[in-house]
N, C-alpha and C positions, 0 to 999 in steps of 0.2 A: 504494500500500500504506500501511496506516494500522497506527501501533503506539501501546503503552500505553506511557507516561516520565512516571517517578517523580522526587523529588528531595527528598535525606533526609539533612540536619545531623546528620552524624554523632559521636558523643562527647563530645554534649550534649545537655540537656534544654530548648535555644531556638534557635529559630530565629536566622541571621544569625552563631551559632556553631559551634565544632567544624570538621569536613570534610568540604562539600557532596558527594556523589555522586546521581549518576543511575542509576536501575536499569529497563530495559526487559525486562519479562515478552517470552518467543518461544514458538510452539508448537512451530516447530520452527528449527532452525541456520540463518543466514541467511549469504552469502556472506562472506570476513573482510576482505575490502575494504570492504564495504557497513559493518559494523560497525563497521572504523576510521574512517568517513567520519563516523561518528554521533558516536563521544565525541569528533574532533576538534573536530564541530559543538559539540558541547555545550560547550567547553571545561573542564571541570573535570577536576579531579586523575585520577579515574577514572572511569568509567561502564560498569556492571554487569551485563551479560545473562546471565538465564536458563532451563534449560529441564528443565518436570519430568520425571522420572522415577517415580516412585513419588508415595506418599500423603506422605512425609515426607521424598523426596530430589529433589535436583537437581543438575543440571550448570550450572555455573558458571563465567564468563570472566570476566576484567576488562583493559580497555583504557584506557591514557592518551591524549593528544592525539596522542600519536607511535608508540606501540607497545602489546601485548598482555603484561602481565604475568603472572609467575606464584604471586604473594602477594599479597593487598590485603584490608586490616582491614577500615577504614571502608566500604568497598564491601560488604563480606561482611555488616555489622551492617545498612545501608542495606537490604541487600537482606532481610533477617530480618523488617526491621521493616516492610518493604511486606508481604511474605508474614503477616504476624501480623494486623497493622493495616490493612492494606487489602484483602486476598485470603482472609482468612477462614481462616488455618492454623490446625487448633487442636492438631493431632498432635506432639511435640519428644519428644524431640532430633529437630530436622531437620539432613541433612548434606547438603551439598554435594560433590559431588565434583569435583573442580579438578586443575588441573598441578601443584600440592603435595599431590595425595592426598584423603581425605576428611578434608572440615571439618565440626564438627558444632557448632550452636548452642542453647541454649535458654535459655529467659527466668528471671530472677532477678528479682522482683518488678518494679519499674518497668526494670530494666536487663534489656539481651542480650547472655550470657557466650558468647564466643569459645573454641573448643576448637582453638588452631595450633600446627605444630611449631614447638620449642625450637632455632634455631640462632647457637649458643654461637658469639666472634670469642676470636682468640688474639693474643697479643703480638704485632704486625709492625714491621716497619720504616715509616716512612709517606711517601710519594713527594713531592717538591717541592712542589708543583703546588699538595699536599691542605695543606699547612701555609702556604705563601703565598695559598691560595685562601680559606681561612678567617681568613687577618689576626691571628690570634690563637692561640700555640701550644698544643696540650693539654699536660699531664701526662702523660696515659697513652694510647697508640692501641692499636688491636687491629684485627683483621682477621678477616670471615666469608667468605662462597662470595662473598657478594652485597654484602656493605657494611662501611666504616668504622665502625668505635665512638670517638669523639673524645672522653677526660671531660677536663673543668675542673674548676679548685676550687670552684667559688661558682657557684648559679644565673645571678647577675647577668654573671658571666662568659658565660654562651650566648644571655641574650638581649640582649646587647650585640653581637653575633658581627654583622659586616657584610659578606658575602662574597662573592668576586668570580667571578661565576659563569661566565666566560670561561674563567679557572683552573682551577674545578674541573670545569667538562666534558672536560677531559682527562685525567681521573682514571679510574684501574680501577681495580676497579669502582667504579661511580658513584655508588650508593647512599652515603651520609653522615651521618652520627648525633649530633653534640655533643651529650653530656649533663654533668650534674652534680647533684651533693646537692642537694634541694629544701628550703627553708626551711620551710613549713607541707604537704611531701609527702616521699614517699619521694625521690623523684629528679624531676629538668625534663630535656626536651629540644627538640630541634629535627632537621629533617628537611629534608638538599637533595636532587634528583635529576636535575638539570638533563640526563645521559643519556636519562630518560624524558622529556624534554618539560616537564618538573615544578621549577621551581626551587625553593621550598617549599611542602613539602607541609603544611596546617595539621595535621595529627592523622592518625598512619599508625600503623596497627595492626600491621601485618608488623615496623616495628621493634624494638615488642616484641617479636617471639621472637628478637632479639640482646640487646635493653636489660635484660630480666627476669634470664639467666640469669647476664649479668654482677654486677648487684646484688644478687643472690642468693648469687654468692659472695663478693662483697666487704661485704655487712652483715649476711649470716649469718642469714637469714631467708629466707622463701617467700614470703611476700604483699607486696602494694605497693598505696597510692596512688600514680600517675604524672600527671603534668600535661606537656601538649605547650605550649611558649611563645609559640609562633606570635603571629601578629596576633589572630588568631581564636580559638587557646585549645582545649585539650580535656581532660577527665580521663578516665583507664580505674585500672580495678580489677585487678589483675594477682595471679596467683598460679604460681608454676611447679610442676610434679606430674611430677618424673622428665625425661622429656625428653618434655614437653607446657610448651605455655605457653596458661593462660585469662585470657583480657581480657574486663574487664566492663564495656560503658557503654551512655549512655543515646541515643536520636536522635529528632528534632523533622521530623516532614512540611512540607516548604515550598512544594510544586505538586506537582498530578500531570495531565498532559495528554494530546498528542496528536504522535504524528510522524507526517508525511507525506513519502513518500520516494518 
């Protein structure tokens, strides 16, 4: 059996940056073993399969090297920008339909704005593990379903962060967020998930729908420039609308081939 794989920097306008993902077009569902075997193959953060439904919708998965998630940005923009760029969509809003509901994306001049839920983290207490794991104390933690919100003072404070990933695979949840005030952006962060397979992730769009709604109430505004710190770097264009969260970024084609399975 032969499939179509995509591979699309995502949350930038060049190759070599942002958050690689893989997206393989299906006509139809394929076993979820066979599928986990693919993005392990692949090894990147996530790897995207789709399948349509309509003129403008489709169903949507996303898989890390180790499991089947149920929110991923960069995957979601990856997969917009093959459908747009490589497969001729010219119909938007396109939505996806996914284990977080319907997603819906459409193009904003050279960029593709993300339409994801808002999930808002509260004050918690923060577990050993998570504050010796990251080598460097926050200020303030907070807690979602799914993830820690870690802020520092100072940017340079999160991309200094060196952390011990042994540590924090003992953490529930796993998901992990350090941020802080960005110098020439609204806010920086960084992204571990080493539960998923993922120890950093360059540029994850799901955790804007925690990051946005917290800086939204802490700087008293809607919109945002965000920058992810990573090695690799990403911006998104972020705006909250209620309890929606839109992410706007750009993504660069890097291969598109051929799997044989």
């Amino acid at each position: 059996m032969e499939l179509p794989i995509y591979w699309v920097d995502a949350f930038t306008d060049r190759v070599f940056g942002g958050n690689p993902a893989a997206v393989v077009p299906l006509e139809d569902w394929l076993d979820d073993a066979l599928l986990q075997r693919i993005a392990n193959e692949n090894g990147l953060s996530e790897t995207a399969y789709f399948v349509r439904t309509g003129p403008a919708r489709a169903a949507l998965r996303w898989f890390t090297p180790a499991i089947e998630v149920d929110l991923c940005g960069h995957a979601t923009l990856a997969t917009a920008h093959v459908l747009f760029n490589e497969l001729g969509q010219t119909l938007e809003p396109f939505v996806f339909d996914t284990r977080s509901g319907p997603l819906s994306v459409a193009r904003r001049g050279a960029l593709f704005e993300l339409d994801f839920p808002s999930r808002p983290a509260e004050p918690a207490e923060p577990p050993s593990e998570l504050l010796r794991g990251l080598g460097a104390t926050p200020t303030e933690v907070r807690r979602s379903e799914r993830m820690w919100l870690c802020v520092y003072a100072a940017a340079a404070d999160v991309v200094a962060l060196k952390p011990d990933f042994d540590l924090l695979a003992k953490v529930v949840p796993g998901r992990i967020i350090p941020t802080a005030p960005g110098l020439d952006c609204d806010f920086v962060s960084r992204f571990f998930a080493p539960d998923a397979g993922v120890l950093e992730d360059p540029v994850t769009g799901s955790a804007h729908s925690t990051l946005v709604p917290y800086w939204a109430e802490r700087l008293g505004k809607t919109t945002f420039h965000a920058r992810q710190v990573s090695r690799r770097g990403g911006e998104l264009w972020c705006e909250l609308v209620r309890d929606r969260v839109r992410m706007a970024g750009a993504g660069a084609g890097y291969l598109k081939g051929t799997i044989r399975v």
